[in-house]
N, C-alpha and C positions, 0 to 999 in steps of 0.2 A: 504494500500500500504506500508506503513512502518513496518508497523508488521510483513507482508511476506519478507521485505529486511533484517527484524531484525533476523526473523528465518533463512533465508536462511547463512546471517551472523554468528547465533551460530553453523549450522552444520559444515561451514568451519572452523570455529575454532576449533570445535571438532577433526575434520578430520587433520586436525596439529597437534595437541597437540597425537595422535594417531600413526600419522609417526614418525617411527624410521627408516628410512632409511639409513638416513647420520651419523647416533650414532655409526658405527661399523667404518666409515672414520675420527670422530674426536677422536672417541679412539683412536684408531694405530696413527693418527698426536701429540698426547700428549703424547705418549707410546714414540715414536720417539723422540720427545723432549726432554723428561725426561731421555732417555739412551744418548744422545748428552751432556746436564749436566752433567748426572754423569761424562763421558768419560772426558769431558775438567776438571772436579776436578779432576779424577786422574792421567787425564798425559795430562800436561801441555801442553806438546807440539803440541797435538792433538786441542788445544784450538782456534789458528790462524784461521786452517782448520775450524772447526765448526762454525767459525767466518764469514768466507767468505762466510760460503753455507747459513747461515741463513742471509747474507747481501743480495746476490744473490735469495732467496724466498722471500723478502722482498722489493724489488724493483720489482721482479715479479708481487706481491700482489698490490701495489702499479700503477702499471699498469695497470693491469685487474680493480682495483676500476674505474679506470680515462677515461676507454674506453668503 
């Protein structure tokens, strides 16, 4: 019985470690990121803005955890 919960346990593992699904949504989330830094280094004043929007996805995030 445990040997069959252990095998059935390595295929699922496999089978994640296999999905790339969500890899093409946390690229473009870090691709995004990373052009927000840049932009706030080179003009400052853009920096506020970027400030509020990632305050605003982050109280988001913060919610969806807690619900």
């Amino acid at each position: 019985m445990l040997k069959l919960r252990l095998m059935k346990l390595g295929v699922k593992l496999q089978q994640i470690v296999k999905d790339t699904r969500g890899q093409d949504l946390i690229e473009y989330a870090l691709m995004a990121g990373f052009v927000a830094v840049a932009a706030g280094a080179i003009m400052p004043g853009v920096a506020s803005s970027i400030n509020v929007v990632f305050s605003k996805v982050n109280s988001l995030m913060i919610q969806a955890a807690s619900s």
